[in-house]
C-alpha positions in Angstrom: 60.0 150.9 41.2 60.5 147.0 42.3 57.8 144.7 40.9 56.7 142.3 42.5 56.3 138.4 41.6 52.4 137.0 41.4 51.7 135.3 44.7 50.2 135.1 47.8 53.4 137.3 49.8 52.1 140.0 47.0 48.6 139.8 47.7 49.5 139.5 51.2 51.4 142.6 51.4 48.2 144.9 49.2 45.9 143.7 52.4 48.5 144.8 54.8 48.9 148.6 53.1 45.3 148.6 52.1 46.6 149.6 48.7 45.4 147.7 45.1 47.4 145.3 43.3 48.7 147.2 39.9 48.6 143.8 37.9 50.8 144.1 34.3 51.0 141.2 31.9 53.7 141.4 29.5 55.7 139.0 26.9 59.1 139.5 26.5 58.6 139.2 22.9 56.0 142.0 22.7 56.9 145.1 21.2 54.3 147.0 23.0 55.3 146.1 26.4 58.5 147.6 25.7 57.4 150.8 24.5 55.1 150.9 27.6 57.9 150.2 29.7 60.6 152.5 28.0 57.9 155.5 27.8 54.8 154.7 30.7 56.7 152.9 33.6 60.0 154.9 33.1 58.2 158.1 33.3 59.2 159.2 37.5 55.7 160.7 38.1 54.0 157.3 37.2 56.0 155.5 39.4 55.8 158.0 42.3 52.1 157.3 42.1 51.9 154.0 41.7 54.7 153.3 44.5 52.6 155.6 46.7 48.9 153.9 46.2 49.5 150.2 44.7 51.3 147.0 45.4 52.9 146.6 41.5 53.0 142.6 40.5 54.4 142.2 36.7 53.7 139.0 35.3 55.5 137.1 31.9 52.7 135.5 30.1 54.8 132.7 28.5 56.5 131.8 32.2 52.8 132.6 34.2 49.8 131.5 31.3 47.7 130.5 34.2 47.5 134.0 35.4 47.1 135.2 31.8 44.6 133.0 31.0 42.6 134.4 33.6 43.6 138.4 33.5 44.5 139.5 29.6 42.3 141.8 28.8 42.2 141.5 25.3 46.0 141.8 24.2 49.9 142.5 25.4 50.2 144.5 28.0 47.3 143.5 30.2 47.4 146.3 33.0 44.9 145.5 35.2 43.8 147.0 38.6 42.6 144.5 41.5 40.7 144.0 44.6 42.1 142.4 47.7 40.4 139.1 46.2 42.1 139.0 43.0 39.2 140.5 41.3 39.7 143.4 38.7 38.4 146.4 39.0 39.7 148.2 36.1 41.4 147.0 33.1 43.0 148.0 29.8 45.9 146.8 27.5 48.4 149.8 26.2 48.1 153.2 28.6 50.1 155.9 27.4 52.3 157.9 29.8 50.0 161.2 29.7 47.1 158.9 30.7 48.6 156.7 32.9 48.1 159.1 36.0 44.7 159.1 35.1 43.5 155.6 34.4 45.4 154.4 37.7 43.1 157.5 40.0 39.9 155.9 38.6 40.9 152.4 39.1 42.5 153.8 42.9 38.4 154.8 43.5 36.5 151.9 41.9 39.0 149.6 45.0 37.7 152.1 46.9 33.7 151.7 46.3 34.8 147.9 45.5 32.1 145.4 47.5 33.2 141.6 47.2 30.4 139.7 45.4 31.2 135.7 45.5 31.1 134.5 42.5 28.8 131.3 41.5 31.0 128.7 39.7 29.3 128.3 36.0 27.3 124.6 36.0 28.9 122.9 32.8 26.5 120.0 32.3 27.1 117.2 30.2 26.2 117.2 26.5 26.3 115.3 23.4 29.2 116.8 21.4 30.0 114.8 17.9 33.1 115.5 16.0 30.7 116.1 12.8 29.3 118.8 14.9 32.5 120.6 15.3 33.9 119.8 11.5 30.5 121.4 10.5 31.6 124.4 12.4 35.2 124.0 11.2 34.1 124.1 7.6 32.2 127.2 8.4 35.2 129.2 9.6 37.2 128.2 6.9 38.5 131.5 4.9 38.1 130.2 0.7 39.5 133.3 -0.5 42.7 133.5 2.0 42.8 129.8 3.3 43.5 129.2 7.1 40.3 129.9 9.5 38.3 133.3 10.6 39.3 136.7 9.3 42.1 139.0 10.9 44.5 138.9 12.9 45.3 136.0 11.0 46.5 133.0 13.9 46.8 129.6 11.9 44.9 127.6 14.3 47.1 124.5 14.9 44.5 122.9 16.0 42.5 122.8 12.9 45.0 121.7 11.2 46.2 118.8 13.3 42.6 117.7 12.7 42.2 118.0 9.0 45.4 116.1 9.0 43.5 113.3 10.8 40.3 113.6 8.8 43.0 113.6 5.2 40.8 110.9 4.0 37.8 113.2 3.5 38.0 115.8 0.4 37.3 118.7 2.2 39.4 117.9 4.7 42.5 117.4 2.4 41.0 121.2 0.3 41.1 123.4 3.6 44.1 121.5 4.3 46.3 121.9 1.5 45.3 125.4 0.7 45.7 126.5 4.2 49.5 125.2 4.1 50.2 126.5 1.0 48.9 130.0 1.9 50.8 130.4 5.0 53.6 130.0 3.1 52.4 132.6 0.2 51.9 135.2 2.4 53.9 137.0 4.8 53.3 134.9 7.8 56.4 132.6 7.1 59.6 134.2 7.0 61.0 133.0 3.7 64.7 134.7 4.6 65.6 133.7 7.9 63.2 130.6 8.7 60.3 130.0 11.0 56.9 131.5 11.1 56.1 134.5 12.8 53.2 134.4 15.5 50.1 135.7 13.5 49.7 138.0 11.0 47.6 141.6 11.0 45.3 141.0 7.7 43.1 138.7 6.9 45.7 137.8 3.2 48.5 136.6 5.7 50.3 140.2 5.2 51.5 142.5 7.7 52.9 139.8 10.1 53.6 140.5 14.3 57.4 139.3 14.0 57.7 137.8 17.3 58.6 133.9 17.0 57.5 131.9 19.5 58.9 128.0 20.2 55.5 126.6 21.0 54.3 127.8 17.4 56.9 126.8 15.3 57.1 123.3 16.8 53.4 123.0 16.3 53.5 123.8 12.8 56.7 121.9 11.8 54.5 118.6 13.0 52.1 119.7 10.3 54.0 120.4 7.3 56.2 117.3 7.8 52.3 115.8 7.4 51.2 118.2 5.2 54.2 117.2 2.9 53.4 113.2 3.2 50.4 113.8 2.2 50.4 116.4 -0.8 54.6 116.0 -1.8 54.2 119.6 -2.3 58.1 120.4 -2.1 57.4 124.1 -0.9 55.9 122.0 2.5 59.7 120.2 2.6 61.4 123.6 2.0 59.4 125.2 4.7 60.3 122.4 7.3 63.9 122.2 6.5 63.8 126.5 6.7 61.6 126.2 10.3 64.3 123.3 11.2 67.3 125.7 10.5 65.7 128.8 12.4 65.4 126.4 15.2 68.6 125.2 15.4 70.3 128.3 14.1 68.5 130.9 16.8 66.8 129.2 19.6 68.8 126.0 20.2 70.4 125.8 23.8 74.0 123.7 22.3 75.1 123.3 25.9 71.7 120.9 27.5 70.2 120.2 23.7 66.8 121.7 24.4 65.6 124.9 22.7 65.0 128.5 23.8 61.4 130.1 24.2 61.5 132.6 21.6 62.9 135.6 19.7 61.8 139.5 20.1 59.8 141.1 17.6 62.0 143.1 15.4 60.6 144.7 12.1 63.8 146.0 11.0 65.7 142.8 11.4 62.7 140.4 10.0 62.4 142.3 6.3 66.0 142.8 5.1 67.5 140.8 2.7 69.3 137.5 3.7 72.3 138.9 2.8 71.7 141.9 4.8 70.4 139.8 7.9 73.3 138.0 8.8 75.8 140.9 9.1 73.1 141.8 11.8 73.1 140.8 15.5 69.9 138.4 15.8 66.8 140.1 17.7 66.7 139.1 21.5 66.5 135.8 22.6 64.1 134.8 25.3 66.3 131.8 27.1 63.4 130.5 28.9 63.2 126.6 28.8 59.6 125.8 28.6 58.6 122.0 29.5 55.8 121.8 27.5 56.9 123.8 24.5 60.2 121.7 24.2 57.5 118.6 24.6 55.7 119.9 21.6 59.0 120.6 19.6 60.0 116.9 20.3 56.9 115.4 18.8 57.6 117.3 15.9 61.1 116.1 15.8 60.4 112.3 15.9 57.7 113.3 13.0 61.0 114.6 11.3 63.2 111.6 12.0 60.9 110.1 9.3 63.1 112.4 6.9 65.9 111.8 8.8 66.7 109.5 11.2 69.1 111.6 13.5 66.2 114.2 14.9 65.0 110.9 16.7 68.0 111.4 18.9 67.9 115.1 19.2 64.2 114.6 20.7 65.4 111.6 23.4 68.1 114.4 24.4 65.8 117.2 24.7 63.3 114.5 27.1 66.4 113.5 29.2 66.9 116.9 30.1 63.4 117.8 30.4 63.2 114.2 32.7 66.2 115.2 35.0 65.6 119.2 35.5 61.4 119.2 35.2 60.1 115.9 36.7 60.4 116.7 40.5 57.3 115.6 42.3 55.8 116.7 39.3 56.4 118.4 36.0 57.5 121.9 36.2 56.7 124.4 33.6 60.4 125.6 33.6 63.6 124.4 35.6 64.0 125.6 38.5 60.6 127.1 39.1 58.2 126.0 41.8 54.9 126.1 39.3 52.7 123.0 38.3 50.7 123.0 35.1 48.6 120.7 33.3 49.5 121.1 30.4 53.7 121.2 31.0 52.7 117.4 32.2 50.5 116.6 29.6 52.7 117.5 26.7 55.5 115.8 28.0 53.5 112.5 29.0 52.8 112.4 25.2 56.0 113.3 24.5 57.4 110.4 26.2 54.9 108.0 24.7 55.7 108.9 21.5 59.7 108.7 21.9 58.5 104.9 23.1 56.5 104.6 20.5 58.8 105.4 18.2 62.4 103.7 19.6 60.7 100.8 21.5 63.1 101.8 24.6 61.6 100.5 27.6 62.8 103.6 29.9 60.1 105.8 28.2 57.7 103.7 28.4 58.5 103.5 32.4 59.2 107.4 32.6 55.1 107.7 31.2 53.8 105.3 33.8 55.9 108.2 36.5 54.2 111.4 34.8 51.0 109.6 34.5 51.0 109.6 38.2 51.6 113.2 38.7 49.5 114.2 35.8 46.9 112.6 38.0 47.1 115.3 40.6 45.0 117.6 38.3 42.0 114.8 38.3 38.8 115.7 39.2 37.8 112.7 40.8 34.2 113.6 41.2 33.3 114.8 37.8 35.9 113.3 35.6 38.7 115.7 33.9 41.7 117.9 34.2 42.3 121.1 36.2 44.6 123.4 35.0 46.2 124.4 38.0 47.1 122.5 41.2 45.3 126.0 43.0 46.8 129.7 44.1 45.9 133.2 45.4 43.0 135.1 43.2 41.8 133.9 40.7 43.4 130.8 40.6 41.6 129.5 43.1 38.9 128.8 40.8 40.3 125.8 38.8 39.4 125.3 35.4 39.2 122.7 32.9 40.8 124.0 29.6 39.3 121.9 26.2 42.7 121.6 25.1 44.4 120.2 27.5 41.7 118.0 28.6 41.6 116.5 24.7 45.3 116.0 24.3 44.9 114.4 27.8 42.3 111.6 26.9 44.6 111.1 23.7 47.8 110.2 25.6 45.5 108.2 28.4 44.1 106.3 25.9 47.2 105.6 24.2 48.7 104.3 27.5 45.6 102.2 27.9 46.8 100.5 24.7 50.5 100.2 25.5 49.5 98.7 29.2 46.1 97.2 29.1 45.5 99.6 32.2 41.7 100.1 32.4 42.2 102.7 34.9 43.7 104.8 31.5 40.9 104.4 29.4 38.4 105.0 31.7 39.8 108.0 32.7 40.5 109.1 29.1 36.2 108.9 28.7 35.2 110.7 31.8 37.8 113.5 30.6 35.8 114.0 27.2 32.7 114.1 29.1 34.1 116.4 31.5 34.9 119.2 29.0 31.9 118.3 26.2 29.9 121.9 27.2 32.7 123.9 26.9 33.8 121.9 23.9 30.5 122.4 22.3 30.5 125.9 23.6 34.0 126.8 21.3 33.0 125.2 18.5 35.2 125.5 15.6 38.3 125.9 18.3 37.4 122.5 19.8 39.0 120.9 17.1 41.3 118.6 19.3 38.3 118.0 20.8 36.6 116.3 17.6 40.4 114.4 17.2 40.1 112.9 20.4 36.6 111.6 20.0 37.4 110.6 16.8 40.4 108.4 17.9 38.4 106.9 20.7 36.1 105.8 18.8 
């Protein structure tokens, strides 16, 4: 059975044999998408059926998040049934080979008996969002028995953090903090053998980890425990970022072009034996994906860690030269060699840049922000002020949204360059971005904490 990529030649080709799309969303990191692969997919009379009555599109959520963002159903895999329009019609996550058959009959009838309905866009009106608001909420979510935020799965919010960093001044702020850092690290969520933090973890005490690693995460929270360590000199915070350093550039570090892999398969067996043990052990599957924006993220935490040691300054201008010469064409692509634009792949590295000016003084970076800037303004609403995610597509991506998170960091970095250049164009758009996104913001609350850190800082 060939799968097809997302895309309009797929969609295309469903309207031509008058057949659904069979949509699956997977993660090559996700232990369940294997089994569903090795025991639902594999199985012949599943894929006589679904060869006979669907158009099959699979879908890697790290190298496609726009179509995850608007098809995951709850969890890895997504396997999702849709109309000509891109519209499901029947969804669920894991289907088990003797129910396969059946799920995919009742999701061939509901195309069937499917009548379009056009779909009103939601009217996000403007609102007055505060960052006290959102702290309140913040405080509010806070776990005081476990530490980190909201009960389980256990995710540690990067976010959060990155604001309670910012708000270290106040005493709660520095309390949630400290004793969300420390139990991370207490529980099983960091891998205290082999480095690195896995990507959530099942219980609400940090126990019972999913042992996937992904780059994005790890970069994320090395930037915070090199901060949480400033502020607290907790030397467990300096042993976990020279542990999360190692992992790094002991597992996922491309030696060849100086950037760094996606991330490395779930493997429970692997992840709990003994150090010892571990290394006479092939490592789990690597995932050799080079992400824009995840390799943007880990260099912001490297020049953070170039205030412990110098060197990591140069390891991040490596990582942006590559990320300038193999990403940057006409815009910023999520990975090289791919044709797909995303906000947030030239958002990350636009701050990514400014930082590595900010931080060596070289005028090339500052130059390099000026160019993303420009194609970062291809995702500008003009009209109503703030980012889309996507430049447009076939289904759902046709409607174009404006993610919080994206949109925050975006006013950061714009009104960082409105400081480095006296451009007013920068800070105005920076404003009309937080504007842009304040019902939605207001609307996630607690999760809008980059939100609150942006609104903070232009203040």
């Amino acid at each position: 059975m060939e799968w097809l990529d997302w895309g309009k030649a797929a969609f295309d080709e469903a309207k031509k044999k008058k057949k659904p799309i069979l949509l699956n969303i997977s993660a090559v990191w996700c232990h369940w998408c294997h089994t569903m692969q090795r025991l639902t997919y594999s199985d012949s009379g599943v894929q006589l059926f679904i060869e006979k009555n669907f158009v099959p599109v699979r879908v890697d959520t790290d190298k496609r998040p726009d179509v995850n963002e608007r098809y995951n159903v709850g969890g890895w895999p997504s396997t999702v049934v849709l109309a000509h329009d891109g519209e499901p019609v029947s969804a669920a996550t894991y289907v088990p080979v003797e129910h396969m058959v059946g799920f995919l009959e009742d999701g061939l009838n509901r195309f069937k008996k499917y009548v379009p309905v056009k779909r009103k866009p939601v009217e996000r009106k403007q609102v007055k969002t505060s960052s006290e608001d959102i702290y309140s909420l913040i405080r509010s979510f806070y776990d005081p028995v476990n530490g980190g935020f909201g009960l389980e799965p256990k995710f540690p919010h990067p976010d959060i953090l990155e604001f309670l960093v910012y708000r270290s001044r106040d005493a709660d702020a520095r309390k949630m903090l400290d004793a969300s850092l420390s139990a991370m690290l207490g529980g099983e969520f960091f891998d205290h053998a082999g480095g690195g933090f896995f990507r959530y973890a099942a219980l609400q005490n940090w126990s019972i980890p999913h042992f996937e690693k992904v780059l994005e995460d790890n970069a994320r929270l090395l930037s915070i425990y090199i901060q949480g360590y400033r502020l607290f000199k907790r030397p467990e915070y300096l042993l976990a970022v020279n542990k999360t350093l190692s992992f790094l550039f002991t597992v996922l570090f491309d030696r060849e072009h100086g950037v760094f892999y996606g991330s490395q398969d779930a493997d429970e067996e692997y992840c709990t034996l003994p150090l010892e043990k571990r290394l006479m052990r092939k490592h789990p599957f690597v995932d050799a994906t080079i992400y824009a924006d995840w390799n943007s993220a880990l260099a912001l935490a490297l020049f953070e860690a170039s205030s412990l040691e110098p060197l990591y300054s140069g390891v991040a201008e490596r990582m942006l030269e590559f990320l300038w010469k193999n990403c940057v064409k006409g815009g910023v692509l999520h990975c090289p060699n791919s044709k797909l634009f995303l906000l947030k792949d030239a958002t990350y590295l636009l701050m990514a840049f400014v930082a590595a000016f900010v931080r060596t003084k070289k005028q090339v970076w500052k130059s390099r922000s000026l160019v993303v800037a420009r194609y970062l303004e291809k995702f500008y609403d003009k009209e109503a002020g703030g980012f889309f995610d996507v430049l447009g597509g076939v289904g759902r991506l046709k409607e174009r949204r404006k993610p919080v998170h994206e949109n925050s960091c975006a006013a950061l970095v714009l009104n960082q360059l409105f400081v480095l250049t006296r451009q007013k164009k920068f800070l105005v758009m920076s404003k009309k971005t937080l504007e842009a996104v304040s019902y939605d913001a207001l609307m996630q609350g607690a999760f809008s904490a980059m939100y609150a850190l942006a609104l903070d800082e232009l203040a």
